[in-house]
N, C-alpha and C positions, 0 to 999 in steps of 0.2 A: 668858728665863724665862717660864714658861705661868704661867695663873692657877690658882684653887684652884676646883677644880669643882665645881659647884654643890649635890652630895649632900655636899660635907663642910664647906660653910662655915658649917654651925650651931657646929663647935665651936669656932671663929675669934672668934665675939659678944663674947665675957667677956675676950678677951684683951687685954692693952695693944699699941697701934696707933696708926697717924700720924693727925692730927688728920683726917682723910678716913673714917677708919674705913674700914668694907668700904664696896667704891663699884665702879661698872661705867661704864667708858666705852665710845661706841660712834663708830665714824669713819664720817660720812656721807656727805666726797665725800676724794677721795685728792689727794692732790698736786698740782700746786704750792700750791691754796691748800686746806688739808686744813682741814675744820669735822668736830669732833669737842666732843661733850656728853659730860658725866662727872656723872652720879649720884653724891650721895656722902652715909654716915650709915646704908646700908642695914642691913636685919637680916640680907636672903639676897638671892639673887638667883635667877635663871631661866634664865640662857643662858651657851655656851659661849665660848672665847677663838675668834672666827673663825666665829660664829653669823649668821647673818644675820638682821636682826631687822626684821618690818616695823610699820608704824603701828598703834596701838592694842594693841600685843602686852604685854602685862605682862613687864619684866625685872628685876623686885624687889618687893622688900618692906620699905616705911618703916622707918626703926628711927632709933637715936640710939647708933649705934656711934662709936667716936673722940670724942665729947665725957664730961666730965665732968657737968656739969647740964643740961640739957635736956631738953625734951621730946622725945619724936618726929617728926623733920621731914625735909625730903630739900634737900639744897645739890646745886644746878644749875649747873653751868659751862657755857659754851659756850666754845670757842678756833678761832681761827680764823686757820691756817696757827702762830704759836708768842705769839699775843696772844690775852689773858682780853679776854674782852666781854660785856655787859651782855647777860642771856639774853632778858631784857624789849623791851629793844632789837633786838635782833639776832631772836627767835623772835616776839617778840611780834604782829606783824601779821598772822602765819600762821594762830596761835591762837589768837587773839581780837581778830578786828576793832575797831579802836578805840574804833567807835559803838557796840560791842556793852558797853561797860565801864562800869563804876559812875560812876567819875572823868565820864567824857563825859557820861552821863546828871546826876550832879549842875553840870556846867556847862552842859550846856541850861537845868535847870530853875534854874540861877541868873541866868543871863543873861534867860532870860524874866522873871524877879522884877524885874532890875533895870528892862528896858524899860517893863513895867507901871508900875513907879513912877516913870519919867520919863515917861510918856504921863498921869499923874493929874495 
């Protein structure tokens, strides 16, 4: 089954749907061990079933399809060959160097706090 292309899925928004709502997966390396990302929550999307799609390319638009309350936000999966994994984990090093991160910079500047006050 193909997907719904992308000039008709505004009228998809309001309908009831699996808790995924509209969502786009994209498969980024094939077989045996196949990693595929799935967007999910979207309002619309941008690209075709068999699209190639490269970095920085915008393939949607936030929304808060499939839930009941929420605000608008996007649910990230990563899977990798037929297992869910931590997208954090798994992309996180690519996309944001560790040192580059809040968490990191508040444990420098705590660990520096604490040195200071054993050096007093």
């Amino acid at each position: 089954m193909s997907g719904i292309p992308p000039e008709k899925i505004r009228r998809y928004r309001y309908r009831r749907m699996g808790v995924g709502g509209i969502y786009v997966c994209i498969e980024h390396t094939p077989e045996p061990k196949k990693v595929v990302s799935c967007y999910m929550h979207l309002n619309s999307y941008n690209v075709n079933e068999r699209d190639e799609v490269k970095a920085g390319q915008v393939i949607g638009e936030l929304g808060r399809t499939g839930v009941k309350i929420s605000p608008p936000h996007l649910h990230l999966e990563v899977r990798i060959g037929e297992r869910h994994t931590n997208p954090l984990r798994t992309l996180g090093d690519m996309m944001i160097p560790p040192k580059a991160t809040m968490t990191h910079q508040y444990n420098v500047r705590a660990q520096r706090a604490r040195l200071r006050a054993l050096r007093s």
